[in-house]
N, CA, C and O atoms as CSV, one atom per row, in Angstrom:
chain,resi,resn,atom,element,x,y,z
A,1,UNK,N,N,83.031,121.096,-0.294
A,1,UNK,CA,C,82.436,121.685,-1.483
A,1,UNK,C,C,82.782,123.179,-1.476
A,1,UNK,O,O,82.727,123.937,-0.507
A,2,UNK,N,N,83.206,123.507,-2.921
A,2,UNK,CA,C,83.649,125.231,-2.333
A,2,UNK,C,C,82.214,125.984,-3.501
A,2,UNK,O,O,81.361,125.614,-4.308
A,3,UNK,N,N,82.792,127.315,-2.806
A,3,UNK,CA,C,82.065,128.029,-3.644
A,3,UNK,C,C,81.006,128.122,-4.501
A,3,UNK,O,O,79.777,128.191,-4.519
A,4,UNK,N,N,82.394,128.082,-5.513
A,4,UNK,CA,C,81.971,127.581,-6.932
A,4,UNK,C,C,80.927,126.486,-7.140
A,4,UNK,O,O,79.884,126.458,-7.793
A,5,UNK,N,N,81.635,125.476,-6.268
A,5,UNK,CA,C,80.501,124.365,-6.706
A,5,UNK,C,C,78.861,124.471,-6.409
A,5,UNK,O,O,77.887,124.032,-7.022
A,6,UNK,N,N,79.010,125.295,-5.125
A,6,UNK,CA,C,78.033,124.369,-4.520
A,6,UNK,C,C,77.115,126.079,-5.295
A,6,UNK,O,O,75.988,126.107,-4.800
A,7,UNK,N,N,77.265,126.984,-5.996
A,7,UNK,CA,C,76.993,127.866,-6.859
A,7,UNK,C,C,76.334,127.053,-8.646
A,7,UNK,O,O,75.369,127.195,-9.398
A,8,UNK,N,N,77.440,126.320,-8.580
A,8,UNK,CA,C,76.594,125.696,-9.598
A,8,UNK,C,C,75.586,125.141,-10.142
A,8,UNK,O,O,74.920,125.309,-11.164
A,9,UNK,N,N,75.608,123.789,-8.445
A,9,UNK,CA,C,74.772,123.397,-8.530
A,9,UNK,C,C,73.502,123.581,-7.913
A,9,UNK,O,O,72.616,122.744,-7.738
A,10,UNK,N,N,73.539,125.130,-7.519
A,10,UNK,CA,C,72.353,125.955,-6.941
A,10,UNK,C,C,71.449,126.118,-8.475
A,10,UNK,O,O,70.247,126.211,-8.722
A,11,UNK,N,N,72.702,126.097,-9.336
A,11,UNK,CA,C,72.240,126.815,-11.030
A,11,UNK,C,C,71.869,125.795,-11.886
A,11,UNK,O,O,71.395,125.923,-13.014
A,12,UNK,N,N,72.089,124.867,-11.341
A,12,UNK,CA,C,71.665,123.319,-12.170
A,12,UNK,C,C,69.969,123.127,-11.858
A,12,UNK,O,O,69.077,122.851,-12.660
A,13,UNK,N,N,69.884,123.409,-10.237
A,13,UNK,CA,C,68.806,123.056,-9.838
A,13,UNK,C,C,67.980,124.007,-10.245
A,13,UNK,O,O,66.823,123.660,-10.481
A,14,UNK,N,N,68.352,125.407,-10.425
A,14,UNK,CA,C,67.341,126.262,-10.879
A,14,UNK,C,C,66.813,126.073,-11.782
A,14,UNK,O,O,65.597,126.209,-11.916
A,15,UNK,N,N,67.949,125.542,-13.022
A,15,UNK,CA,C,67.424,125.328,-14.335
A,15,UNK,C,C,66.410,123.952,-14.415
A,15,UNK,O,O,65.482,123.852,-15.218
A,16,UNK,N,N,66.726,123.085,-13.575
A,16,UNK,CA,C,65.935,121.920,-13.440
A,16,UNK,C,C,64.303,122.057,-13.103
A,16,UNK,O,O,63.334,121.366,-13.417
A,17,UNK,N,N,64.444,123.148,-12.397
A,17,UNK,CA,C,62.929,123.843,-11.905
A,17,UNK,C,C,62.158,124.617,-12.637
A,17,UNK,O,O,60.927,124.616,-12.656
A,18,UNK,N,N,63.080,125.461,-13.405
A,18,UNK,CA,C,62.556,125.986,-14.535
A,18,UNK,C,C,62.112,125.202,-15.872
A,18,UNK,O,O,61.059,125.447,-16.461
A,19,UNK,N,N,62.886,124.394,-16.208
A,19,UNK,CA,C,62.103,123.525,-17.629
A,19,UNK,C,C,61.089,122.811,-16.557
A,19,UNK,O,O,60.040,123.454,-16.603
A,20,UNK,N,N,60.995,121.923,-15.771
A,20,UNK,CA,C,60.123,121.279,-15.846
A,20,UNK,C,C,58.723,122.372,-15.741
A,20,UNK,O,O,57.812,122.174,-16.545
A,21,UNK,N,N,58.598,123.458,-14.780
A,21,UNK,CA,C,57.870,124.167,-15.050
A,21,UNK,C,C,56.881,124.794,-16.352
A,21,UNK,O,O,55.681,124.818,-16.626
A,22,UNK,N,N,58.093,125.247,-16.923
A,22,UNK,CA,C,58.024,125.886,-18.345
A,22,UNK,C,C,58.202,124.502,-19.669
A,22,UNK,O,O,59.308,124.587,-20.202
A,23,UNK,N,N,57.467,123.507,-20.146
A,23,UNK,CA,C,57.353,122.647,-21.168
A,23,UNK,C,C,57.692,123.210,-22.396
A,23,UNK,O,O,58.297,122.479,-23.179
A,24,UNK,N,N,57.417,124.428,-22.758
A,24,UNK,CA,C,57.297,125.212,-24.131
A,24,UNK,C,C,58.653,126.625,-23.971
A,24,UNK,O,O,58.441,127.797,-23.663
A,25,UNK,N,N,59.507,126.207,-24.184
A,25,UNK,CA,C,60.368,126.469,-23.868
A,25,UNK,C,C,60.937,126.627,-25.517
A,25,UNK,O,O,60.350,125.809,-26.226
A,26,UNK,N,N,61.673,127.255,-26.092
A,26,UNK,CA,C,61.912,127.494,-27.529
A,26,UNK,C,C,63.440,127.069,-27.572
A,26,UNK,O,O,64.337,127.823,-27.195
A,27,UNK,N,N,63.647,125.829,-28.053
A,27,UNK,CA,C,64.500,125.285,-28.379
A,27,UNK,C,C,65.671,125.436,-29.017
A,27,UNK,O,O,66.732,124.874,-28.747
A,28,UNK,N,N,65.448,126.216,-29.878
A,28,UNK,CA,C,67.133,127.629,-29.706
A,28,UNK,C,C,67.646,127.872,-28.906
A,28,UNK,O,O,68.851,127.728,-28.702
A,29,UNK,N,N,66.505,128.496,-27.958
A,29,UNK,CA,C,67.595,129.227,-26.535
A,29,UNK,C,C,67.730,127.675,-25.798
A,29,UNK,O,O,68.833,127.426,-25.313
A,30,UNK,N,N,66.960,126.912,-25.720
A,30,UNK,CA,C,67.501,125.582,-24.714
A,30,UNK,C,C,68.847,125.111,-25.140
A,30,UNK,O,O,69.772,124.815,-24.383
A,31,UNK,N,N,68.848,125.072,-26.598
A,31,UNK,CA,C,70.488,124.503,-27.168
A,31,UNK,C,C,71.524,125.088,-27.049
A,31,UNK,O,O,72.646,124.602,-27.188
A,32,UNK,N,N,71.132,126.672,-26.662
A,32,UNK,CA,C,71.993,128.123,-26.482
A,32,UNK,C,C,72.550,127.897,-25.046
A,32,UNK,O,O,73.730,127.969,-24.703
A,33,UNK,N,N,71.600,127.645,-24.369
A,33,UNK,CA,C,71.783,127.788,-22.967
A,33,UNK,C,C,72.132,126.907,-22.340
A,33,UNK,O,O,72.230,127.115,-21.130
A,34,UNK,N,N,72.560,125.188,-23.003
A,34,UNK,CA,C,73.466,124.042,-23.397
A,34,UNK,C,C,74.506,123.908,-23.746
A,34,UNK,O,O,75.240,122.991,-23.378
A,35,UNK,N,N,74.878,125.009,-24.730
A,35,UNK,CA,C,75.854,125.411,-25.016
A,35,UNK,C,C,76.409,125.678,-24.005
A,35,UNK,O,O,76.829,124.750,-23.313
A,36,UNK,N,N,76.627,127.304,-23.512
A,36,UNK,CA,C,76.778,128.065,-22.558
A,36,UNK,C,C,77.037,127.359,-21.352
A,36,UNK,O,O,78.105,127.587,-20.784
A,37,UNK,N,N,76.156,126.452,-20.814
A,37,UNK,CA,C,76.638,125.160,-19.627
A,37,UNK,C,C,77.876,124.733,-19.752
A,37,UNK,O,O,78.724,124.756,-18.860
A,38,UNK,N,N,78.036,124.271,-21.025
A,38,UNK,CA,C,79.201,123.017,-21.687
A,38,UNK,C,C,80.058,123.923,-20.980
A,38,UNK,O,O,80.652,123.948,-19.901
A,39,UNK,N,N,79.906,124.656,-21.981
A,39,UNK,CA,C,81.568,126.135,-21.717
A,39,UNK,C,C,81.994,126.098,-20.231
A,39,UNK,O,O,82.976,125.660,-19.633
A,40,UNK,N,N,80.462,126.956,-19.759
A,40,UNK,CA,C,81.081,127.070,-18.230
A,40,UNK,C,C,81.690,125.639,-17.662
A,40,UNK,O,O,82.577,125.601,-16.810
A,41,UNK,N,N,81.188,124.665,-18.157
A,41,UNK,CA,C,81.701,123.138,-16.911
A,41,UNK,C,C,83.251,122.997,-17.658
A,41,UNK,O,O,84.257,122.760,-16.989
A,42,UNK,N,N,83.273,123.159,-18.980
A,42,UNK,CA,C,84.890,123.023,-19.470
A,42,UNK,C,C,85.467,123.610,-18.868
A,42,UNK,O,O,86.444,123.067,-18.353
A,43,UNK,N,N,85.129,125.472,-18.495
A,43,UNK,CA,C,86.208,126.691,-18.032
A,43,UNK,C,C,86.324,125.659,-16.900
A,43,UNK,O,O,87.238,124.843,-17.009
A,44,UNK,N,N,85.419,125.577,-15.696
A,44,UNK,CA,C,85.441,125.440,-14.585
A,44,UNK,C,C,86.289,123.868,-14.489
A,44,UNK,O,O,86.903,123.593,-13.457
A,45,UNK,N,N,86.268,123.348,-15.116
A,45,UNK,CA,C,87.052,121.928,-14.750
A,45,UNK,C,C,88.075,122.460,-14.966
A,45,UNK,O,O,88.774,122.382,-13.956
A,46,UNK,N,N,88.864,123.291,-16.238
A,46,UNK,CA,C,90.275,124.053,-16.582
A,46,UNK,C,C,90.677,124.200,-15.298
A,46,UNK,O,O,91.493,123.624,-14.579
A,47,UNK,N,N,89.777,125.272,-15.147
A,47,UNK,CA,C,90.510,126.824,-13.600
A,47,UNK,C,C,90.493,125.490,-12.725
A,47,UNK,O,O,91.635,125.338,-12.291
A,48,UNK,N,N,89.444,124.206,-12.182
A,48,UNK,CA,C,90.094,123.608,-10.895
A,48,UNK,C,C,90.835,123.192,-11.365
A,48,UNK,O,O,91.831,123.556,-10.739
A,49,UNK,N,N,91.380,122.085,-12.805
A,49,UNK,CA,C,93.093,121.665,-12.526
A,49,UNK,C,C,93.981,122.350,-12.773
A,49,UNK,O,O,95.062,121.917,-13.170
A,50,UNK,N,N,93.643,123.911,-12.541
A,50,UNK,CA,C,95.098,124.829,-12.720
A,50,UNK,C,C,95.459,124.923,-10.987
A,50,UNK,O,O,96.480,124.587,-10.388
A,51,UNK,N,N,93.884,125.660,-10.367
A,51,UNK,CA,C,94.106,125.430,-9.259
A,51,UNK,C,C,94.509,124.392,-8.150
A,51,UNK,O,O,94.958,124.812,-7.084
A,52,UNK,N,N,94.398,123.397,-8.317
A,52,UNK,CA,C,94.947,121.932,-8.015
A,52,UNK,C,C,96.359,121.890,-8.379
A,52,UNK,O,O,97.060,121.376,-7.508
A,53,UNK,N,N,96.879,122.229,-9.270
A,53,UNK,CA,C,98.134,122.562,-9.838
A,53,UNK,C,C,99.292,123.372,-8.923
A,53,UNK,O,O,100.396,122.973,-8.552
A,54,UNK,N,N,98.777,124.359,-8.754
A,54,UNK,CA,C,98.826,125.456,-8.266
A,54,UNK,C,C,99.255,125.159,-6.661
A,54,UNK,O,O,100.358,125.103,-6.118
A,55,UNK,N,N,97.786,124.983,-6.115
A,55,UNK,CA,C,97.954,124.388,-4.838
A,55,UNK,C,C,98.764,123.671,-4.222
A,55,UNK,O,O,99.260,123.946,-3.129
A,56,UNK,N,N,99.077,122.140,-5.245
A,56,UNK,CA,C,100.248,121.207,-5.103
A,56,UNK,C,C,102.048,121.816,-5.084
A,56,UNK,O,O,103.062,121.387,-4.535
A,57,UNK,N,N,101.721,123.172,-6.111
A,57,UNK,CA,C,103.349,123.941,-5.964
A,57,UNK,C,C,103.603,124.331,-4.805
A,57,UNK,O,O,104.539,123.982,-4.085
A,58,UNK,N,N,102.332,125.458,-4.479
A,58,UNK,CA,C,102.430,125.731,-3.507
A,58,UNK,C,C,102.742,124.977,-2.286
A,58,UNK,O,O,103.621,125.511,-1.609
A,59,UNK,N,N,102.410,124.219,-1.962
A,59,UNK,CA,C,102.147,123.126,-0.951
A,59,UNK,C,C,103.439,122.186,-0.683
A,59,UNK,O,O,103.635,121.790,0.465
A,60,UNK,N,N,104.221,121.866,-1.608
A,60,UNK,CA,C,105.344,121.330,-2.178
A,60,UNK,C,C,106.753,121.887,-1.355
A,60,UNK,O,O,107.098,123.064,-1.457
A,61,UNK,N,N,107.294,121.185,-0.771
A,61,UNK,CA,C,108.964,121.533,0.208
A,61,UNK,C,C,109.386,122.069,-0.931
A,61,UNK,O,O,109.039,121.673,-2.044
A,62,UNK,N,N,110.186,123.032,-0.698
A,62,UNK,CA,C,111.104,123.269,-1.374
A,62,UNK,C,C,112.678,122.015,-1.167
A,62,UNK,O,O,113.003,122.100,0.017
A,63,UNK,N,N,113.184,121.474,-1.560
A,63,UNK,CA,C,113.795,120.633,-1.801
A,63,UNK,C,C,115.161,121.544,-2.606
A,63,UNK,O,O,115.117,122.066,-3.719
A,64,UNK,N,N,116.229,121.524,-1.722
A,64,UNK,CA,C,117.449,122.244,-1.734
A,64,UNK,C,C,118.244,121.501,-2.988
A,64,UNK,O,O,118.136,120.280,-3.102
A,65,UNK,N,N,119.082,122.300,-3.970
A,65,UNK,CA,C,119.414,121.530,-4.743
A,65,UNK,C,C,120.666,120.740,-4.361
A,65,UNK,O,O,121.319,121.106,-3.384
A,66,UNK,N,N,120.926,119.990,-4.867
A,66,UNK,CA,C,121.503,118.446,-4.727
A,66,UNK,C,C,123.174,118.815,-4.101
A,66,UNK,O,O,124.182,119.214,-4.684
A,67,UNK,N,N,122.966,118.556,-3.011
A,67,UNK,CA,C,124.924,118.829,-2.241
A,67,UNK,C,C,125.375,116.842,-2.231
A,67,UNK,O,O,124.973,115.765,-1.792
A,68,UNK,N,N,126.150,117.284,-2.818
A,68,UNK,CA,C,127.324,115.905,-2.420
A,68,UNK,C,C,127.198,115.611,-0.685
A,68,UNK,O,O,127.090,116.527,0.130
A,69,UNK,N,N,127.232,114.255,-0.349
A,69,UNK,CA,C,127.418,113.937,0.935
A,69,UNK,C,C,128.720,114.264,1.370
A,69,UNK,O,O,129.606,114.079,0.536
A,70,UNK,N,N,129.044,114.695,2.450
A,70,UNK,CA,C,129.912,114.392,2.928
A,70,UNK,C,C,130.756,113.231,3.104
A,70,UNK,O,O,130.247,112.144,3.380
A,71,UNK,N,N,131.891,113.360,2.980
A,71,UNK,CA,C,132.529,111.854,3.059
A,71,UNK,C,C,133.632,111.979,2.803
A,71,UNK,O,O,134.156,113.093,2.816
A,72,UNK,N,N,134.522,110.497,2.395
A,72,UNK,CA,C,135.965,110.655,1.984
A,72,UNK,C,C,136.095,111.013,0.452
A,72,UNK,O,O,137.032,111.708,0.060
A,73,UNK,N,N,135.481,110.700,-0.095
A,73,UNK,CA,C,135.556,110.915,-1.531
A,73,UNK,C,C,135.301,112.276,-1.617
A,73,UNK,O,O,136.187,112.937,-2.157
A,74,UNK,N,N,133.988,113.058,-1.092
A,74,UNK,CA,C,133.882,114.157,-1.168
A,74,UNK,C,C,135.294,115.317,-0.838
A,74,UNK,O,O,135.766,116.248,-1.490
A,75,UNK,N,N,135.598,114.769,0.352
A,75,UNK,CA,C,137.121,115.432,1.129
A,75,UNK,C,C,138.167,115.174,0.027
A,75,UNK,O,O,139.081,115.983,-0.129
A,76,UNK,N,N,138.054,113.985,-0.802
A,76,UNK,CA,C,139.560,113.979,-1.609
A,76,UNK,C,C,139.139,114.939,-3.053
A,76,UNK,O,O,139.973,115.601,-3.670
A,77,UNK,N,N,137.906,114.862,-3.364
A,77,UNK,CA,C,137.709,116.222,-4.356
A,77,UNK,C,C,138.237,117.322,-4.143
A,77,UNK,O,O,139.198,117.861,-4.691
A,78,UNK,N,N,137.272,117.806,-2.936
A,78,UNK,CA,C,137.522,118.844,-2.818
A,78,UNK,C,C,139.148,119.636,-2.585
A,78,UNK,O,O,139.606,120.764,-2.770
A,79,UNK,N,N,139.652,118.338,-2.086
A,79,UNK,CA,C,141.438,118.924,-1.347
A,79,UNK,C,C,142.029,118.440,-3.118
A,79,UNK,O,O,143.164,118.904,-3.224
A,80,UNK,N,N,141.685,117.811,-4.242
A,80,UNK,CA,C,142.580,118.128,-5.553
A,80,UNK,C,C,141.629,118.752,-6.074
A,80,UNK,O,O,141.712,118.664,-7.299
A,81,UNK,N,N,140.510,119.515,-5.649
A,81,UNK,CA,C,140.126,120.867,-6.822
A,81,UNK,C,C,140.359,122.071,-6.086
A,81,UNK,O,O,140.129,123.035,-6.815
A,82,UNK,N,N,140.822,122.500,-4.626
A,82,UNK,CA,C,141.032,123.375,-4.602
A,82,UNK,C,C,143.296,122.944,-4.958
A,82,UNK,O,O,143.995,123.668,-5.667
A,83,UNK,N,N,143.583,122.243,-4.549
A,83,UNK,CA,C,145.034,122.190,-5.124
A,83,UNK,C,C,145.099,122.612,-6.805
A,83,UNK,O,O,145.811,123.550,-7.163
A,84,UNK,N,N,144.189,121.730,-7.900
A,84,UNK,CA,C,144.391,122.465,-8.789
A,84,UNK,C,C,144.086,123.770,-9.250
A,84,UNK,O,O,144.702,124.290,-10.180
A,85,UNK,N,N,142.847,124.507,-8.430
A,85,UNK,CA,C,142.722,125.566,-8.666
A,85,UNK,C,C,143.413,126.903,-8.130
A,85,UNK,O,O,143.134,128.060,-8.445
A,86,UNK,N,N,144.518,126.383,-7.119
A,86,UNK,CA,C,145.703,127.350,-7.018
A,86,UNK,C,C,147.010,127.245,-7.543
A,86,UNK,O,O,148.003,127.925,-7.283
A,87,UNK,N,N,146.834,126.064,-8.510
A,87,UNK,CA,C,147.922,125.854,-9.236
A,87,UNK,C,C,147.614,126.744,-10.570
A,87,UNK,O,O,148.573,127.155,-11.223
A,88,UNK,N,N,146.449,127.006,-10.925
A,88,UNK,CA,C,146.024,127.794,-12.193
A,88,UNK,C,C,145.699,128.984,-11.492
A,88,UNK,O,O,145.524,129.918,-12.275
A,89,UNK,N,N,145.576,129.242,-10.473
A,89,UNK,CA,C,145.926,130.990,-9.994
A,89,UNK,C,C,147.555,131.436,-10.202
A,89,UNK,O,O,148.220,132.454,-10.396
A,90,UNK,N,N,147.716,130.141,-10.049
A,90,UNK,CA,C,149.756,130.658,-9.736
A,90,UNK,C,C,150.194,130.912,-11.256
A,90,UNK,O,O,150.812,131.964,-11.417
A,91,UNK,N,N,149.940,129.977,-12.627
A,91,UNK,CA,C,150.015,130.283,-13.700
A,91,UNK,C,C,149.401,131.441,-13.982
A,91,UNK,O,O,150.146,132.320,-14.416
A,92,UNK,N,N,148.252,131.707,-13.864
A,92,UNK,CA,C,147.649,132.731,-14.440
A,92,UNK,C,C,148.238,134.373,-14.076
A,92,UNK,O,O,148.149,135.420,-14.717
A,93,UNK,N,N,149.072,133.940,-12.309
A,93,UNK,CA,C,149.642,135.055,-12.093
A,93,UNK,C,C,150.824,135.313,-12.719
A,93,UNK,O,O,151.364,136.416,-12.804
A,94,UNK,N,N,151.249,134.188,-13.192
A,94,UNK,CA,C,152.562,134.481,-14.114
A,94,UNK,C,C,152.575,135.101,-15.547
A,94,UNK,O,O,153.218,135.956,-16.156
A,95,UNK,N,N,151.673,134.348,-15.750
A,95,UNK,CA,C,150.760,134.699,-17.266
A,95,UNK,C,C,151.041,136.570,-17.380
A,95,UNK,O,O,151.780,137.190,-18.144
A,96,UNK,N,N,150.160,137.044,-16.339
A,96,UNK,CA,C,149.778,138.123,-16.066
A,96,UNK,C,C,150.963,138.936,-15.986
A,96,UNK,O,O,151.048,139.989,-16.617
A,97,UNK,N,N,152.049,138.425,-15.111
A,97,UNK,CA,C,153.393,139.066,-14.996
A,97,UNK,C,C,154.133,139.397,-16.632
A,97,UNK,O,O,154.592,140.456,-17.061
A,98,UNK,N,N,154.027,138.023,-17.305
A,98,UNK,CA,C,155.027,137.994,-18.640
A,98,UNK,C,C,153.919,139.030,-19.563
A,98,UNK,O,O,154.360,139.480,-20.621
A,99,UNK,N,N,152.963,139.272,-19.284
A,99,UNK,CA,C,152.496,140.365,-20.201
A,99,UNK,C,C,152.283,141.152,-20.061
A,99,UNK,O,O,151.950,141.937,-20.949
A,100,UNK,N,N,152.366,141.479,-18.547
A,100,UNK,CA,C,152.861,143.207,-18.465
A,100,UNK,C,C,154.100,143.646,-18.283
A,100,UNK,O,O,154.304,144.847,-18.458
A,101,UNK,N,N,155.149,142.811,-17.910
A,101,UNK,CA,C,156.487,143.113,-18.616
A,101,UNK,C,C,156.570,143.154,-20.158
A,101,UNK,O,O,156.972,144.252,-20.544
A,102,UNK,N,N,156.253,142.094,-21.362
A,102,UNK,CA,C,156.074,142.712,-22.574
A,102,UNK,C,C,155.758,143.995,-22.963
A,102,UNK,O,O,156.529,144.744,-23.563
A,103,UNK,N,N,154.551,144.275,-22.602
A,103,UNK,CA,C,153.734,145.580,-22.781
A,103,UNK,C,C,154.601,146.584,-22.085
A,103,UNK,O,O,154.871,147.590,-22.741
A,104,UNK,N,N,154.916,146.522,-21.292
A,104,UNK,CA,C,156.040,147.357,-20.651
A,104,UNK,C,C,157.676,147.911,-21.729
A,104,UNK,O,O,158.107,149.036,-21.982
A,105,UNK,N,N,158.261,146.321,-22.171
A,105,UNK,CA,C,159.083,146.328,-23.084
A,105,UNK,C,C,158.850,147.391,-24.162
A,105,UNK,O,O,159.557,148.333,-24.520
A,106,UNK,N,N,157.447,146.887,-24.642
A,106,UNK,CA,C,157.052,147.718,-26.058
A,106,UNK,C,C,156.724,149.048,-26.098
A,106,UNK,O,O,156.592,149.869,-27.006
A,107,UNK,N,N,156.586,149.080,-24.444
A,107,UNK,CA,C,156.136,151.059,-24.499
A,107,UNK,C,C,157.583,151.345,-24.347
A,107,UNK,O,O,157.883,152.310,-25.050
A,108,UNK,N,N,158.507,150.904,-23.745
A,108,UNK,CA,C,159.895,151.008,-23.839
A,108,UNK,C,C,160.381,151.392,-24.971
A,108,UNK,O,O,160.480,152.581,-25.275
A,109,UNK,N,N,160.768,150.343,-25.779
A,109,UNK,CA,C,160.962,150.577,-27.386
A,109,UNK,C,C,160.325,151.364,-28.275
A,109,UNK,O,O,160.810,151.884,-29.280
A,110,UNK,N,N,158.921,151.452,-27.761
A,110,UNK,CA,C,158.339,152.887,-29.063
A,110,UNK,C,C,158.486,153.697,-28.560
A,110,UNK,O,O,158.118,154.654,-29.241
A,111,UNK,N,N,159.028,154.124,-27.203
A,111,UNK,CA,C,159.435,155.705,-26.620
A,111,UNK,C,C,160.908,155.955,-26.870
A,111,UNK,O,O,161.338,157.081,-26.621
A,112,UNK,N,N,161.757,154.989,-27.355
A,112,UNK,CA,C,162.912,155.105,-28.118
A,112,UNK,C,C,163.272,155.382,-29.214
A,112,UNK,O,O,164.309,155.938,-29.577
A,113,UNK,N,N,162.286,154.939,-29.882
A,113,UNK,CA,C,162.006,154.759,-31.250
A,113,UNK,C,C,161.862,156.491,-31.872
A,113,UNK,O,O,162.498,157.167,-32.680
A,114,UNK,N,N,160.807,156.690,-31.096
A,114,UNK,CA,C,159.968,157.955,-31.263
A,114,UNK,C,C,160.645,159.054,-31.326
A,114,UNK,O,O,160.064,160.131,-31.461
């Protein structure tokens, strides 16, 4: 029992001691102060299933995100994605070559030009 609870129902019992005591009790404030119960037992059921919530995250492995097993299949990926991905470094370095020789060309020609 935590706290809270066992707070409450210190406040349940008070009130239980008090009406029966007090019979003439003005029925406004009893419906007021009914009210006011409701609320608090709604908040308080809220806040414990946030805290319950909460607790369970907390509490919870972290769980690594998802790696491929090892294996043969894994090994034949990996050996044709790194093959294709130095086959598109090798283009891209060419790429790179034919357009800075262009650009080269063209500063050529407009310094002739000029």
């Amino acid at each position: 029992m935590t706290n809270e609870e066992f707070e409450r129902l210190k406040d349940s019992l008070r009130a239980k001691q008090s009406h029966a005591q007090s019979n003439d009790v003005d029925p406004e404030k009893a419906t007021a102060a009914a009210k006011v119960a409701r609320e608090r037992r709604k908040l308080d059921r809220d806040m414990n299933r946030i805290e319950r919530a909460l607790m369970r995250l907390a509490d919870a492995p972290r769980e690594p995100k998802r790696r491929p097993k090892e294996g043969p299949r894994w090994s034949e990926f990996k050996e044709s994605f790194e093959k294709q991905h130095a086959e598109i470094r090798k283009f891209a370095a060419r790429s790179d070559a034919k357009i800075k020789a262009l650009a080269e060309e063209m500063q050529r020609r407009n310094t002739r030009t000029s």
